[in-house]
N, CA, C and O atoms as a printed pandas DataFrame, in Angstrom:
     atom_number atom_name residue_name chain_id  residue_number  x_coord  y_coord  z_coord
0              1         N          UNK        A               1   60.481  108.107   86.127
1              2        CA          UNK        A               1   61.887  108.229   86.462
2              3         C          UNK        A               1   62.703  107.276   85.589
3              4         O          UNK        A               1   62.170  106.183   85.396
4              5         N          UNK        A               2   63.826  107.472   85.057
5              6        CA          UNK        A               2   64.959  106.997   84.173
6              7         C          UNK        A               2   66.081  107.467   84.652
7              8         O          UNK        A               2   66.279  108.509   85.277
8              9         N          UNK        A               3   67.072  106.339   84.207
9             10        CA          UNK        A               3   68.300  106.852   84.824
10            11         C          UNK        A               3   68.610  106.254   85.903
11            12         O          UNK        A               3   68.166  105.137   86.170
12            13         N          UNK        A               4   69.594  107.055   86.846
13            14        CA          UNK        A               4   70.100  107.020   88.274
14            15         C          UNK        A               4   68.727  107.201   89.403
15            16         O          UNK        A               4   68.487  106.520   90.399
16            17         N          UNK        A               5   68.004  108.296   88.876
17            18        CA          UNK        A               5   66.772  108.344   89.448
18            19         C          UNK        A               5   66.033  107.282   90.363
19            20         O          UNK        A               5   65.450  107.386   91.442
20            21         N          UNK        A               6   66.373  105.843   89.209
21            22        CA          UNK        A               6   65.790  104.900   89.771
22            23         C          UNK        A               6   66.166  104.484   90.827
23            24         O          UNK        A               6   65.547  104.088   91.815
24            25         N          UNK        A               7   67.488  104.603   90.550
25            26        CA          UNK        A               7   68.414  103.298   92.046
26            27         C          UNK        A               7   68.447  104.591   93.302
27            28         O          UNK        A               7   69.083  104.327   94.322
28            29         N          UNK        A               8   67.868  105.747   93.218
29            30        CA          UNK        A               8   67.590  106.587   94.206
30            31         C          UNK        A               8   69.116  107.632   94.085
31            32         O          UNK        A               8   69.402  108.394   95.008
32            33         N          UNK        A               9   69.714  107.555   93.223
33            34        CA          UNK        A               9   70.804  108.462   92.892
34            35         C          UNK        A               9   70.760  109.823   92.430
35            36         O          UNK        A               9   69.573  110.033   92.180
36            37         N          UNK        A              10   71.445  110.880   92.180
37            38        CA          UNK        A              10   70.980  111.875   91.953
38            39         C          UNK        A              10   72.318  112.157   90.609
39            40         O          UNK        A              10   73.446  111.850   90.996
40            41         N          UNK        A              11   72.258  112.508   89.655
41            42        CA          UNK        A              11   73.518  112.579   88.840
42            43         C          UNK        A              11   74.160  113.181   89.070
43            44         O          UNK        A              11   74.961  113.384   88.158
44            45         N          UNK        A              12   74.414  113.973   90.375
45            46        CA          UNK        A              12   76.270  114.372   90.464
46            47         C          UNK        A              12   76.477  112.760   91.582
47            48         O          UNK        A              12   77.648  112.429   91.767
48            49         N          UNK        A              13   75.826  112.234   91.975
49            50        CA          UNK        A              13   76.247  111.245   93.343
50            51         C          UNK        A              13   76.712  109.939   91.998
51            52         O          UNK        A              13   77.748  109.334   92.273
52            53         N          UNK        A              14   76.013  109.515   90.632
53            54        CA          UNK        A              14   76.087  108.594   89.960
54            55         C          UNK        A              14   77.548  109.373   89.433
55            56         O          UNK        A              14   78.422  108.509   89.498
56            57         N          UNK        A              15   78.168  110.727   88.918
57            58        CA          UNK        A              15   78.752  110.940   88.263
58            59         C          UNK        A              15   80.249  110.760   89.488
59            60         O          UNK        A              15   81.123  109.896   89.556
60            61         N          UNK        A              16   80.017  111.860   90.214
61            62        CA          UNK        A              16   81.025  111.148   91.310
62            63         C          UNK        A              16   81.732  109.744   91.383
63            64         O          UNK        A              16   82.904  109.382   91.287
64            65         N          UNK        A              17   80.185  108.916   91.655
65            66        CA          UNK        A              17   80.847  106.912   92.329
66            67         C          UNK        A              17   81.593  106.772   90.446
67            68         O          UNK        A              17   82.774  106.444   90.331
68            69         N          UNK        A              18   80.830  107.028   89.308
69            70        CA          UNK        A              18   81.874  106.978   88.005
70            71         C          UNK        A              18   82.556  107.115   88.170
71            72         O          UNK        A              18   83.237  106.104   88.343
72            73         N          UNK        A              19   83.317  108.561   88.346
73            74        CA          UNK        A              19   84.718  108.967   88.775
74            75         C          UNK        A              19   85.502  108.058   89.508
75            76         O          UNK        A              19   86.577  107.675   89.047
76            77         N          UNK        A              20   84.956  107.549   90.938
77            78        CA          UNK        A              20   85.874  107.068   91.284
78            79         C          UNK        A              20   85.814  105.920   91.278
79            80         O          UNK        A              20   86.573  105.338   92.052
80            81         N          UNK        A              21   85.095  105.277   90.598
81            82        CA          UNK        A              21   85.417  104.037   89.696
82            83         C          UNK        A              21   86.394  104.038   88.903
83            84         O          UNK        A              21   87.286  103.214   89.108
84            85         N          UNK        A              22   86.473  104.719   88.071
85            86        CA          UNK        A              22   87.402  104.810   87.082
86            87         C          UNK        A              22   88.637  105.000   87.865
87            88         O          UNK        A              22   89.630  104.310   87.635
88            89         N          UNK        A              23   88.617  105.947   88.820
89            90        CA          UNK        A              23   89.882  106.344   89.526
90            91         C          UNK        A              23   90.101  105.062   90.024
91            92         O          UNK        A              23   91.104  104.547   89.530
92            93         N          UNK        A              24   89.508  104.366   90.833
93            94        CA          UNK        A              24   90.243  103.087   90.988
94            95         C          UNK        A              24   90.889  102.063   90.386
95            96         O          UNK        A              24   91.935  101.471   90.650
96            97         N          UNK        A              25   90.033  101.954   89.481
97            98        CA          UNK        A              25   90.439  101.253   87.923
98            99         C          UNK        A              25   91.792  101.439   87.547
99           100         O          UNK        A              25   92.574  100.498   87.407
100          101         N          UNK        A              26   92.084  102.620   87.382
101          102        CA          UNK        A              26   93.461  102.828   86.898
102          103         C          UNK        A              26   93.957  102.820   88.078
103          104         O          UNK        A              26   95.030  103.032   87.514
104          105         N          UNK        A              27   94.176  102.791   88.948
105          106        CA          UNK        A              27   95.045  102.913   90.163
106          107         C          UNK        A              27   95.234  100.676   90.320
107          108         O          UNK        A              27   96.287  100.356   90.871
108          109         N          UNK        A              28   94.851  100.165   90.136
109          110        CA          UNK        A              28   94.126   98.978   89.818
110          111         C          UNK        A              28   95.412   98.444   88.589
111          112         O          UNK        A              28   96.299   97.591   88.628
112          113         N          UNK        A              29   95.058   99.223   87.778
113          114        CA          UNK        A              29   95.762   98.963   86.593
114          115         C          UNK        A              29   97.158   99.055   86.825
115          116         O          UNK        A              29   97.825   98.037   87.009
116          117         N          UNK        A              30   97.522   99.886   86.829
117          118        CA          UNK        A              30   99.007  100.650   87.412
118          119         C          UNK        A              30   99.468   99.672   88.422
119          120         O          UNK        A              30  100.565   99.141   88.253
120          121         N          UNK        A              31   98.704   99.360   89.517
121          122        CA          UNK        A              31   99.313   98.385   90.133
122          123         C          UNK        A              31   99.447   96.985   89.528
123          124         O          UNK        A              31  100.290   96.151   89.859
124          125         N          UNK        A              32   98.671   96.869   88.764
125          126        CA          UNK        A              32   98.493   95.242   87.831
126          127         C          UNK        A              32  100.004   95.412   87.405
127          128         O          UNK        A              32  100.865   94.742   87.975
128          129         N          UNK        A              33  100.362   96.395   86.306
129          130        CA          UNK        A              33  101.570   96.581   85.707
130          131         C          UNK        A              33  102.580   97.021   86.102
131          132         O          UNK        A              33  103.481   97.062   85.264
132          133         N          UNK        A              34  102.822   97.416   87.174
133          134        CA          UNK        A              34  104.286   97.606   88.094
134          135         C          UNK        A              34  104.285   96.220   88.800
135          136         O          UNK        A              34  105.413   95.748   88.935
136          137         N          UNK        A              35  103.482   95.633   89.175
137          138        CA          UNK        A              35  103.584   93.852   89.463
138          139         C          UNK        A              35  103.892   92.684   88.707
139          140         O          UNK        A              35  104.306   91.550   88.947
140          141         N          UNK        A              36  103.429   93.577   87.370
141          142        CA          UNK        A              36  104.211   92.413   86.361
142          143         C          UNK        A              36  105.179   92.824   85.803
143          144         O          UNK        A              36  105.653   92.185   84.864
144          145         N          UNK        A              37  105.914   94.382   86.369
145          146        CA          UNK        A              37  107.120   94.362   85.658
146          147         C          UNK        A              37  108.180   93.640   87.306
147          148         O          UNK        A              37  109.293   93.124   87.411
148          149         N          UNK        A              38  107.623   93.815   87.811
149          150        CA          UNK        A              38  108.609   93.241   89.468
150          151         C          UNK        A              38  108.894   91.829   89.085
151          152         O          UNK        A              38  109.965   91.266   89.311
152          153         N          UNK        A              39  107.712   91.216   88.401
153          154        CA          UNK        A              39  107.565   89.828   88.019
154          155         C          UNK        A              39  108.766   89.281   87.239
155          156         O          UNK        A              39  109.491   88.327   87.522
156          157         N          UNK        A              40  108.812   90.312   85.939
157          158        CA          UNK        A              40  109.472   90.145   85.312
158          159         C          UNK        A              40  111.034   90.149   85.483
159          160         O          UNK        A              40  111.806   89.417   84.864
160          161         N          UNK        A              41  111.328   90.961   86.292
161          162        CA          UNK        A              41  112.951   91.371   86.980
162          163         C          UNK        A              41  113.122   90.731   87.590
163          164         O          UNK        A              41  114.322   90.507   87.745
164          165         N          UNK        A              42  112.296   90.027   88.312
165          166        CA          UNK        A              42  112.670   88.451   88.957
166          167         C          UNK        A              42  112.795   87.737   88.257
167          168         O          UNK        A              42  113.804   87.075   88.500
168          169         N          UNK        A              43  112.187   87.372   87.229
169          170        CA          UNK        A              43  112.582   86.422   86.285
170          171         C          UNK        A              43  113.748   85.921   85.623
171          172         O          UNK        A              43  114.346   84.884   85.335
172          173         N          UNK        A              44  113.786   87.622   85.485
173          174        CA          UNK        A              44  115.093   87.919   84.489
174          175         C          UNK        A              44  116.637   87.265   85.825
175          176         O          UNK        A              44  117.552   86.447   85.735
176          177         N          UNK        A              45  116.191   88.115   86.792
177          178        CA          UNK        A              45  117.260   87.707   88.210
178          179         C          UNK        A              45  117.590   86.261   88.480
179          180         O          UNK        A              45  118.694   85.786   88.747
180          181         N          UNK        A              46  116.145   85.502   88.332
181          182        CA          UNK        A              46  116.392   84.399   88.036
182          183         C          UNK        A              46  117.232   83.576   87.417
183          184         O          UNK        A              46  118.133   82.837   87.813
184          185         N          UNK        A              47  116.775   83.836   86.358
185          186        CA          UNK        A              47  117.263   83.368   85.079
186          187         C          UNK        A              47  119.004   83.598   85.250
187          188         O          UNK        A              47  119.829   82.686   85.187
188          189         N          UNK        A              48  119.255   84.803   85.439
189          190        CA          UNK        A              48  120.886   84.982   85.938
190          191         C          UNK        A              48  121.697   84.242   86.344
191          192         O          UNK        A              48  122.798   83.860   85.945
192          193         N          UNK        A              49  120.902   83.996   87.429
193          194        CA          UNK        A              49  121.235   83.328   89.103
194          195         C          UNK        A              49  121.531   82.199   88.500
195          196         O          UNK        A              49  122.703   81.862   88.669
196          197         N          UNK        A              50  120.758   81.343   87.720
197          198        CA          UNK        A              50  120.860   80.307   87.239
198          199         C          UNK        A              50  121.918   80.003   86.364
199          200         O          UNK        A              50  122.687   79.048   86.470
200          201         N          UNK        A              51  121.914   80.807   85.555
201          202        CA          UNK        A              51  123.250   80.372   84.394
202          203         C          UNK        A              51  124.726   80.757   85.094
203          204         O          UNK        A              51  125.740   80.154   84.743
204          205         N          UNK        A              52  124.764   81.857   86.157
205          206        CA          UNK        A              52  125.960   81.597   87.088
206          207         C          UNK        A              52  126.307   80.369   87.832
207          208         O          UNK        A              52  127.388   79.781   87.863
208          209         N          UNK        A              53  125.209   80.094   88.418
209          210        CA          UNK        A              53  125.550   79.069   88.919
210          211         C          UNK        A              53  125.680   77.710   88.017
211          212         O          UNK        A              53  125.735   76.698   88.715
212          213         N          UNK        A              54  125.741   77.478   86.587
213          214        CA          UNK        A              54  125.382   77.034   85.642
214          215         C          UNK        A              54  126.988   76.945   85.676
215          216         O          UNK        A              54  127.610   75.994   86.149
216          217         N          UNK        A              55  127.686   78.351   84.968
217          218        CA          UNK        A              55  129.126   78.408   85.109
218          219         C          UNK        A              55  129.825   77.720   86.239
219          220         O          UNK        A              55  130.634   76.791   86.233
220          221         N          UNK        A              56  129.286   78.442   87.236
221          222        CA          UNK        A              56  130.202   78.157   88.770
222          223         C          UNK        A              56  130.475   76.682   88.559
223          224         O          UNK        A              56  131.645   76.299   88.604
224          225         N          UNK        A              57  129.202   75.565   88.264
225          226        CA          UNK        A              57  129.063   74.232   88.351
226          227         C          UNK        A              57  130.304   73.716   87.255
227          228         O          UNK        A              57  131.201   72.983   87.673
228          229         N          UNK        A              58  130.266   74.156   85.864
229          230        CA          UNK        A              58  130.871   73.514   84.867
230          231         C          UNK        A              58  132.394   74.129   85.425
231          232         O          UNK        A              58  133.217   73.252   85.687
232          233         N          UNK        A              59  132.777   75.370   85.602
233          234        CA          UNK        A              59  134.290   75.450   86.552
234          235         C          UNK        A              59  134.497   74.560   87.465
235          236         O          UNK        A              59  135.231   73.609   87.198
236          237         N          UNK        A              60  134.059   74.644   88.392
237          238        CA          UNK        A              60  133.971   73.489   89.073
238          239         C          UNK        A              60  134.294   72.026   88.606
239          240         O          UNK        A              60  135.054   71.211   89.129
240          241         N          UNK        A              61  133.779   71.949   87.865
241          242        CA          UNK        A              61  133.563   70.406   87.246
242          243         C          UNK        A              61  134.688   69.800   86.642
243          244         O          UNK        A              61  135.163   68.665   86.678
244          245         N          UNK        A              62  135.112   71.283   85.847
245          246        CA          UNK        A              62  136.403   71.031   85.220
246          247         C          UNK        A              62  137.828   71.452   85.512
247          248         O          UNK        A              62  138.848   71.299   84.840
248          249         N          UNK        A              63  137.623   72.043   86.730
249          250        CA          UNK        A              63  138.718   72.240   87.737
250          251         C          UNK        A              63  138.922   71.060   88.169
251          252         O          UNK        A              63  140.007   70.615   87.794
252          253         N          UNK        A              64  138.057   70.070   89.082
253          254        CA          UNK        A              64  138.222   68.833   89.691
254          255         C          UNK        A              64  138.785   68.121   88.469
255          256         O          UNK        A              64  139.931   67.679   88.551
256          257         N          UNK        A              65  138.026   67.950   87.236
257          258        CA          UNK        A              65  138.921   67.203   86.228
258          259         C          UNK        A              65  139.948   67.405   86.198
259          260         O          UNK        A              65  140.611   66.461   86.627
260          261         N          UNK        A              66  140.538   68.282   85.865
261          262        CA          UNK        A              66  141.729   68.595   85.663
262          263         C          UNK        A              66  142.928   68.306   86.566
263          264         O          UNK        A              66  144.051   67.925   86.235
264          265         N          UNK        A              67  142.348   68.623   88.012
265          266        CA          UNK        A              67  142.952   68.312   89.422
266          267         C          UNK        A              67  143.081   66.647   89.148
267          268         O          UNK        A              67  144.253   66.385   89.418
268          269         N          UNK        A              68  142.483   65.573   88.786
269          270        CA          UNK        A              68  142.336   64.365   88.660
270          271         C          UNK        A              68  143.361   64.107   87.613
271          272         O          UNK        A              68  144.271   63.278   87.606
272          273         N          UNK        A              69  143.030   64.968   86.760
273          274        CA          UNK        A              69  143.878   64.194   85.280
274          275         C          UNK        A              69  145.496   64.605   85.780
275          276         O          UNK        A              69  146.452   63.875   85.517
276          277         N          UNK        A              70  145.615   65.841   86.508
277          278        CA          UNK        A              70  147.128   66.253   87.278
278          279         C          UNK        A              70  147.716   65.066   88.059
279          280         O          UNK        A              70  148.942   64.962   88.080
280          281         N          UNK        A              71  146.943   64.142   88.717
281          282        CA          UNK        A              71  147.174   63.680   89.884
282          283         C          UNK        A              71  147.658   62.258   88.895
283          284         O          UNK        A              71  148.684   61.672   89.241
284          285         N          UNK        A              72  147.035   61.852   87.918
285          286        CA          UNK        A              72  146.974   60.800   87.951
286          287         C          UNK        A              72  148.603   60.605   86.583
287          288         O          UNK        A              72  149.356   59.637   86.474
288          289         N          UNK        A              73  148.613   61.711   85.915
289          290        CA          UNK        A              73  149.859   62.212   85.586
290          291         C          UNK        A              73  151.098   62.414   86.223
291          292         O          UNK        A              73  152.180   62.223   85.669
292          293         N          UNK        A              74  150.916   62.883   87.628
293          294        CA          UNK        A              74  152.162   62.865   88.469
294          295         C          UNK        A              74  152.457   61.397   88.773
295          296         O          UNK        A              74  153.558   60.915   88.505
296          297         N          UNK        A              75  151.377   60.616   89.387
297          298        CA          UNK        A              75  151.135   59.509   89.806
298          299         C          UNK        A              75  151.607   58.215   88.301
299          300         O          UNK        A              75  151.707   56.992   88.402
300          301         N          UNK        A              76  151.716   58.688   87.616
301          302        CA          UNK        A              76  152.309   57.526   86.007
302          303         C          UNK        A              76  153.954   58.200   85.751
303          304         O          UNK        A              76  154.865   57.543   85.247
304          305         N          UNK        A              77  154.062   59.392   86.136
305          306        CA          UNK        A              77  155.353   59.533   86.228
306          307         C          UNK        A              77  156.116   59.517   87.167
307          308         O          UNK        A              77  157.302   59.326   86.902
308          309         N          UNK        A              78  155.733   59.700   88.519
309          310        CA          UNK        A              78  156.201   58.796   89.844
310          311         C          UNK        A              78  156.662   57.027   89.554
311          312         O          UNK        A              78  157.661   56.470   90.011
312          313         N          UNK        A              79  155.595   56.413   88.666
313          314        CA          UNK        A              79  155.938   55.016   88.585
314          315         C          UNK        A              79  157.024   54.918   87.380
315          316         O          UNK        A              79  157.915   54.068   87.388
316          317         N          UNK        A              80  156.893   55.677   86.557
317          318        CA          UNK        A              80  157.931   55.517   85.424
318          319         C          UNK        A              80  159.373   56.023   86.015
319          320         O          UNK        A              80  160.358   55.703   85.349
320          321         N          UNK        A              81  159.618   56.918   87.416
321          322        CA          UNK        A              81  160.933   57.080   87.827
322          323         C          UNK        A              81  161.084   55.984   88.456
323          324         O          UNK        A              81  162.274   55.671   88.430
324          325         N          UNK        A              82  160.179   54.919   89.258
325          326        CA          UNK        A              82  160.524   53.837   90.104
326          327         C          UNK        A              82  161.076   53.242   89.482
327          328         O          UNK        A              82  162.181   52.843   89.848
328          329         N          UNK        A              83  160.447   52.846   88.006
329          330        CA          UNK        A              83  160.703   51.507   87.394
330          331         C          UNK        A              83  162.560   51.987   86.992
331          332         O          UNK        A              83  163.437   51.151   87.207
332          333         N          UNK        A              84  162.830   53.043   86.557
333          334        CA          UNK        A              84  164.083   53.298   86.038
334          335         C          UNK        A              84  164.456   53.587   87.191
335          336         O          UNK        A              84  165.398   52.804   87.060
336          337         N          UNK        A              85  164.628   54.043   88.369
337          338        CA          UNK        A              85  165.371   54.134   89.614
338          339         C          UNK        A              85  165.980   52.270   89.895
339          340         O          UNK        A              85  167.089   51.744   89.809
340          341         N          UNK        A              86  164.765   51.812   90.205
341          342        CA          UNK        A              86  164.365   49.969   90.285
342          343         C          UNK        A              86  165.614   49.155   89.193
343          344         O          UNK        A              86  166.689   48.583   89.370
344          345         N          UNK        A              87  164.856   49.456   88.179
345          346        CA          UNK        A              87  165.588   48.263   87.303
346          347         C          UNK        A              87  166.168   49.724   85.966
347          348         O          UNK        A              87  165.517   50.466   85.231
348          349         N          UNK        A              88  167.980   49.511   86.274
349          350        CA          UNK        A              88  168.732   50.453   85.551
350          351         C          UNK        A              88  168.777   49.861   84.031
351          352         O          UNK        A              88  169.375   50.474   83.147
């Protein structure tokens, strides 16, 4: 005996479990690669998420500046009407 023979198989039962070996395999596969494209679109989503909020932060940042540099401008020309209100 040679072959499948040995392990007590008969070659449609060895050709069959092939088959669906293989059939799993690719079913296997397919799922490998729709998981790393999910992977990837998260990534990418990521990556988004991040540089918005990247923006949001530097608006932010430079809104408050600006709000500061306003304030402190009203606040030097408030004192420059005292002093000439004060002393004519």
């Amino acid at each position: 005996m040679t072959g499948p023979e040995v392990f007590g198989l008969s070659t449609k039962e060895t050709h069959r479990k092939s088959h669906e070996t293989l059939r799993s395999s690719a079913l296997r596969s397919r799922f490998t690669t729709e998981l790393r494209e999910r992977k990837g679109e998260n990534r990418d989503r990521e990556r988004e998420r991040a540089r918005e909020l990247s923006v949001d932060r530097s608006l932010r940042l430079y809104s408050e500046a600006a709000t500061a540099t306003a304030t402190v401008i009203d606040h030097s020309l408030l004192f420059c009407l005292k002093i000439k209100l004060v002393a004519p």
